[in-house]
Backbone as CSV, one residue per row, in Angstrom:
resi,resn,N_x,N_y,N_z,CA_x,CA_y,CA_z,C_x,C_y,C_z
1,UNK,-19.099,16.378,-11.894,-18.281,15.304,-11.366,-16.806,15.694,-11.448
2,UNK,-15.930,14.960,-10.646,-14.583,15.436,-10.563,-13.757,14.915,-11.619
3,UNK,-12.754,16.111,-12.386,-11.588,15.619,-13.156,-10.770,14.860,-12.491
4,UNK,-10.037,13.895,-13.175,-9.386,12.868,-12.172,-7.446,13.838,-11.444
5,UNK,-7.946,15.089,-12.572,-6.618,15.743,-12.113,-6.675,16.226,-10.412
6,UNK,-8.298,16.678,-10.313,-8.407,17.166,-8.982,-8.835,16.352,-7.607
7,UNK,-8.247,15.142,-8.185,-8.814,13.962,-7.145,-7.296,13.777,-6.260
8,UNK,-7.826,12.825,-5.266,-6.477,12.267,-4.303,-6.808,10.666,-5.026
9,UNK,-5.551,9.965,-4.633,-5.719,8.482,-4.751,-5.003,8.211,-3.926
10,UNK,-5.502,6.593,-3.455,-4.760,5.560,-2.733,-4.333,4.290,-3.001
11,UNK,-2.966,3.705,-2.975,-2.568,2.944,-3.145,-3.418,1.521,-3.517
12,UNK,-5.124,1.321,-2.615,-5.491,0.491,-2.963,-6.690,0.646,-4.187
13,UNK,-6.694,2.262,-4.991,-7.118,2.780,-6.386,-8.061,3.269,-5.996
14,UNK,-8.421,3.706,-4.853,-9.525,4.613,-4.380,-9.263,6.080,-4.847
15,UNK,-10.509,7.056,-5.800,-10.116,8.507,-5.475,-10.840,8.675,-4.362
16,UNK,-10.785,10.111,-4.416,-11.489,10.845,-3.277,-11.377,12.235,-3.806
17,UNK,-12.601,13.143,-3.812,-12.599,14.514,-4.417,-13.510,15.505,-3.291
18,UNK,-12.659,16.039,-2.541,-13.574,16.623,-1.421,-14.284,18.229,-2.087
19,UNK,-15.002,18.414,-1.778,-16.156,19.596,-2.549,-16.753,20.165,-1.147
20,UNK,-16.097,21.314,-0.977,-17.259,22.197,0.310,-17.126,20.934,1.442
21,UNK,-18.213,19.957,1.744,-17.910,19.761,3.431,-18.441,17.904,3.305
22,UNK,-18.273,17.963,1.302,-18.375,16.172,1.611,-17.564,16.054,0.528
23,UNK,-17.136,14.783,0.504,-15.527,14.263,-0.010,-16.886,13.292,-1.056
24,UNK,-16.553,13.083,-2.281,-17.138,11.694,-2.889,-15.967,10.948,-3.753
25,UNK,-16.321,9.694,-3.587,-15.249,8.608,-3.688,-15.689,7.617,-5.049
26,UNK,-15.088,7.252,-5.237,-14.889,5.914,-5.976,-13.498,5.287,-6.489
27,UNK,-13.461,4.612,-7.666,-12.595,3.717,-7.663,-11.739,4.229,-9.294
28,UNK,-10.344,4.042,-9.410,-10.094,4.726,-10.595,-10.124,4.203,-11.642
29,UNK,-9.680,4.962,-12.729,-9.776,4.148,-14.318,-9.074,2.554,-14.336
30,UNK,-7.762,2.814,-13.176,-7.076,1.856,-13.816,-7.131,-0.059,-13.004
31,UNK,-8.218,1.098,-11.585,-9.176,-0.068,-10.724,-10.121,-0.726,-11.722
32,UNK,-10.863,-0.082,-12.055,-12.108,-0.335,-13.266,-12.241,-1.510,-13.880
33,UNK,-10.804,-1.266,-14.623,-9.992,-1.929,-15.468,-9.526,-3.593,-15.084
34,UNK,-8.920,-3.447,-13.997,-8.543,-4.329,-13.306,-9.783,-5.791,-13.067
35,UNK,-10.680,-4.781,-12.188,-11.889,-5.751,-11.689,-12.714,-6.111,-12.718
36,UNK,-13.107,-5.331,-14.034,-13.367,-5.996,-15.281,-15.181,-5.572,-14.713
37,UNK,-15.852,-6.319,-15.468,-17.370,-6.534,-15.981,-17.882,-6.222,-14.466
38,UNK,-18.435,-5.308,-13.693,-18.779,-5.023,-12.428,-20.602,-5.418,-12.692
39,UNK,-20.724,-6.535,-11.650,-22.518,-6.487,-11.709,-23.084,-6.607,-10.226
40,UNK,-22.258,-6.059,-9.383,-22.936,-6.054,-8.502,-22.285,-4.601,-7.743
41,UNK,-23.014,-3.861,-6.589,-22.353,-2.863,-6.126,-22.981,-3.172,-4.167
42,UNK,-22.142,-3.801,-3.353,-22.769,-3.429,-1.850,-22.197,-1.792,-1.176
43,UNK,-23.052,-1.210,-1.495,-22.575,0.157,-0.977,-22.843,0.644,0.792
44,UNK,-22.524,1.485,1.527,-22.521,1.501,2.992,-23.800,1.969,2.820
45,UNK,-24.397,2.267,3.992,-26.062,2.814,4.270,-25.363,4.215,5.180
46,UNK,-25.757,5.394,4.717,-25.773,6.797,5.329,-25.817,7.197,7.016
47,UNK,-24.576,7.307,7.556,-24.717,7.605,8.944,-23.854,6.655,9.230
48,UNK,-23.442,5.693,8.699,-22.001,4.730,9.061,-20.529,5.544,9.538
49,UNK,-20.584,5.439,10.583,-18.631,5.954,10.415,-17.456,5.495,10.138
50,UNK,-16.607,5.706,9.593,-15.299,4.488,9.075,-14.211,5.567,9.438
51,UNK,-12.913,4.558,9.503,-12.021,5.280,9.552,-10.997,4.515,8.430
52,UNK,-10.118,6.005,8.153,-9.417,5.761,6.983,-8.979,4.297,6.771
53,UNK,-8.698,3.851,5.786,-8.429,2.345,5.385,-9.460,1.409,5.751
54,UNK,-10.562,1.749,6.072,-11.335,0.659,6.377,-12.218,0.040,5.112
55,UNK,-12.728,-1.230,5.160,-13.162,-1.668,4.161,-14.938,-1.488,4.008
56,UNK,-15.224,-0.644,3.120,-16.603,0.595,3.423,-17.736,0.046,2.255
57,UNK,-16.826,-0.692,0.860,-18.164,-0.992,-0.186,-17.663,-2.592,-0.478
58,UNK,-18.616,-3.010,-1.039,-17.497,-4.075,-2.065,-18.197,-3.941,-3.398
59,UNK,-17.249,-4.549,-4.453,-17.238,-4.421,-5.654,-17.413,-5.767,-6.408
60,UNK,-18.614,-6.050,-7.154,-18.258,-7.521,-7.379,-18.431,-7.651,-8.954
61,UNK,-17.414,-8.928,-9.413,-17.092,-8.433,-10.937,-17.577,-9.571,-11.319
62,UNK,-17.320,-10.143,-12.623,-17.263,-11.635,-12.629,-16.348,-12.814,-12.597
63,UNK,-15.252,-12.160,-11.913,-14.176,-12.350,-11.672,-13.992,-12.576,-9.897
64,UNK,-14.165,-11.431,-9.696,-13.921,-11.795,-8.357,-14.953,-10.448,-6.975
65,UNK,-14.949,-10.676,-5.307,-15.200,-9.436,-5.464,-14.098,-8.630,-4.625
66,UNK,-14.493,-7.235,-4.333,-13.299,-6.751,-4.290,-13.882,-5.746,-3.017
67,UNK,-12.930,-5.440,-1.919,-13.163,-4.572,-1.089,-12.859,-3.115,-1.613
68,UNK,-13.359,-2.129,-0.970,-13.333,-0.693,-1.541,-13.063,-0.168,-0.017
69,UNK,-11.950,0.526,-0.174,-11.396,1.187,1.222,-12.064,2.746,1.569
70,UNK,-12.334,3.260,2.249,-12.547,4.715,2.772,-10.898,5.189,2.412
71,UNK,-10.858,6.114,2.306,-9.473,7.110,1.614,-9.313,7.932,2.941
72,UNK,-10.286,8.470,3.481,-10.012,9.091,4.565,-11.034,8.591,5.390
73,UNK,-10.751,8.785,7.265,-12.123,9.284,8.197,-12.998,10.241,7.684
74,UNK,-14.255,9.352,8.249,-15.712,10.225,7.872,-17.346,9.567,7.962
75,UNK,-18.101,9.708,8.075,-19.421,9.336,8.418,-20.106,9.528,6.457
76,UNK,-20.743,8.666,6.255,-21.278,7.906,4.900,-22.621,8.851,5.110
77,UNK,-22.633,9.701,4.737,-23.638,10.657,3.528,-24.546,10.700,2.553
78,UNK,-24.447,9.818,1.763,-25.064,9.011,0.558,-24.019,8.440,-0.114
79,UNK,-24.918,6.824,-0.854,-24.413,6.482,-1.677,-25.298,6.696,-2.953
80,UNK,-24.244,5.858,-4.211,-24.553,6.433,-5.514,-26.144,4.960,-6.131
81,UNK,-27.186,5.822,-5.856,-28.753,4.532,-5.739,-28.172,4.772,-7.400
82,UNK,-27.820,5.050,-8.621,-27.685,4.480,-10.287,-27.218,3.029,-9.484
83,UNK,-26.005,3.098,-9.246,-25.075,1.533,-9.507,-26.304,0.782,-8.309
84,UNK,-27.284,0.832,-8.215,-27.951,-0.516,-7.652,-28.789,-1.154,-8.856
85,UNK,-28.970,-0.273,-9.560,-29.892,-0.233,-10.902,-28.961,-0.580,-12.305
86,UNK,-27.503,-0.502,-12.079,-26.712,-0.446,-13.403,-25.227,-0.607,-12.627
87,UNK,-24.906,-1.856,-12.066,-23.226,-1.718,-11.807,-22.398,-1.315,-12.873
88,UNK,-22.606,-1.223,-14.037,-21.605,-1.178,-15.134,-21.192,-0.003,-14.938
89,UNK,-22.443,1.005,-14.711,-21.377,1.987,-14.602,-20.262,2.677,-14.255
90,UNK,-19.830,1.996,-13.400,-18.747,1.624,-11.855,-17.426,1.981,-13.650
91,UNK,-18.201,0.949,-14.458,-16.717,0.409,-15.470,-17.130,1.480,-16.540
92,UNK,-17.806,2.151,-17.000,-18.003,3.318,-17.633,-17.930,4.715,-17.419
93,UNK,-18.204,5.338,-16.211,-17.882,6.328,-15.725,-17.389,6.079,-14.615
94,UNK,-15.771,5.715,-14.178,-15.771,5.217,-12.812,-15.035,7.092,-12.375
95,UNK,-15.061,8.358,-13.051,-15.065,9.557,-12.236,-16.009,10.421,-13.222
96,UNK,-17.199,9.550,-12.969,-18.146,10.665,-13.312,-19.482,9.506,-12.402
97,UNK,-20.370,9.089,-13.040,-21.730,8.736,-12.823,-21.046,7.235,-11.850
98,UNK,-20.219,6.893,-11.790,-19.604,6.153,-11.010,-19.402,5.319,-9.736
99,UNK,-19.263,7.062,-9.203,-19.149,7.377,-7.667,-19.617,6.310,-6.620
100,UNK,-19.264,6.236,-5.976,-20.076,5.057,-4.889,-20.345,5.381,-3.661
101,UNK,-19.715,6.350,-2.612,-20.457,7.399,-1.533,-19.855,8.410,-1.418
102,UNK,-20.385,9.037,-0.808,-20.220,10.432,-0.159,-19.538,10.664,1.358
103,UNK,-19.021,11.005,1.968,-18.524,11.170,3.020,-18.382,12.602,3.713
104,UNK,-19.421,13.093,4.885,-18.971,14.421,5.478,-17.689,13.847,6.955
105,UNK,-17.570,15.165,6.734,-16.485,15.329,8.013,-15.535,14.752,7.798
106,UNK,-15.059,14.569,6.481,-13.693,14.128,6.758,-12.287,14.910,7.080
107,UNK,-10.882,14.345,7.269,-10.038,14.534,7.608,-9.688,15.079,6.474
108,UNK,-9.590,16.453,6.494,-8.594,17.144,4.986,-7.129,16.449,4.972
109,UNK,-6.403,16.848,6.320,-5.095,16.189,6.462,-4.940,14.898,5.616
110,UNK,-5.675,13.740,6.021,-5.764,12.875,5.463,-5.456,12.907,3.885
111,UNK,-6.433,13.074,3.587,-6.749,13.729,2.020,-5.691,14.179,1.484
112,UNK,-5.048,15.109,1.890,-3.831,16.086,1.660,-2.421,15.169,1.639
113,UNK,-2.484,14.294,2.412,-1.731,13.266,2.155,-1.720,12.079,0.849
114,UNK,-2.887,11.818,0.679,-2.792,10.639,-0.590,-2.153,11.260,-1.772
115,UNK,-1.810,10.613,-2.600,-1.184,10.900,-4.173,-2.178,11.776,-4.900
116,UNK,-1.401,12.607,-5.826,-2.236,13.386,-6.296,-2.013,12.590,-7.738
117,UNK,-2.723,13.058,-8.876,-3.192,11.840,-9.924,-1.587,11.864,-10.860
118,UNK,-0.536,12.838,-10.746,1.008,12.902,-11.140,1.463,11.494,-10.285
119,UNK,1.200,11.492,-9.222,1.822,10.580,-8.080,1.548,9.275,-8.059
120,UNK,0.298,9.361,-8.428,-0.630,8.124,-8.705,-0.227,7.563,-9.937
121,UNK,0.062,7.778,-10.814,0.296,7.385,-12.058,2.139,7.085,-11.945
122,UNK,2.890,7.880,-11.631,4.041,6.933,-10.769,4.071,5.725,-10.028
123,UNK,3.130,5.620,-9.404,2.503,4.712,-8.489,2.443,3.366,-9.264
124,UNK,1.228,3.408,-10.004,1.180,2.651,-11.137,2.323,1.612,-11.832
125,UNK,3.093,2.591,-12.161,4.438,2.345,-13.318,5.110,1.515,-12.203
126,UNK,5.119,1.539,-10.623,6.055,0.720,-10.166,5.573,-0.743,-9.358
127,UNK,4.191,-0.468,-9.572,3.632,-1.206,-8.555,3.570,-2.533,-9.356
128,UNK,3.403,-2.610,-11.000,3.092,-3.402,-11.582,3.706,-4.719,-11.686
């Protein structure tokens, strides 16, 4: 699974860690955090196409639920079948066992653009 050093992020706490010719995504430590006690996960079904910023999973806490954006363009690959069986993990490993899909073909450009986890964590400090 990806170190969060070698991930991209987006403003709305999405990573994204592209590997060879599929990108896998989820949500970061400090998303996790935020949305609290996760018990539910609606993840996309494989062969979906989205384009960047679109709203691709949702996240539901006991709090509230929460949309999960695509980070970049790309067609849905697999999602992560643990979190149908165990949302928590979303809040225990949210960059490891976490993950919530997969995405081929995406836009490197894209990618290459979001914050890298230095940037992201700036991000953070001002957004608050």
């Amino acid at each position: 699974m990806p170190e969060p050093e070698k991930c991209r992020y987006t403003k709305s706490h999405e990573w994204v860690f592209v590997d060879g010719g599929e990108a896998l995504v989820g949500v970061s430590d400090h998303a996790q955090h935020e949305i609290s006690d996760v018990v539910f996960v609606d993840l996309p079904k494989a062969g979906r196409a989205v384009a960047q910023g679109e709203a691709t999973a949702v996240v539901e806490s006991v709090k509230a639920a929460f949309d999960i954006y695509a980070p970049a363009a790309g067609t849905v690959s697999d999602a992560n079948p643990a979190l149908a069986a165990d949302p928590a993990l979303l809040n225990r490993e949210p960059h490891a066992g976490g993950w919530l899909f997969k995405l081929k073909g995406v836009d490197l450009k894209q990618v290459e653009a979001l914050m890298t986890l230095a940037q992201y964590q700036e991000f953070l400090k001002t957004s608050a």
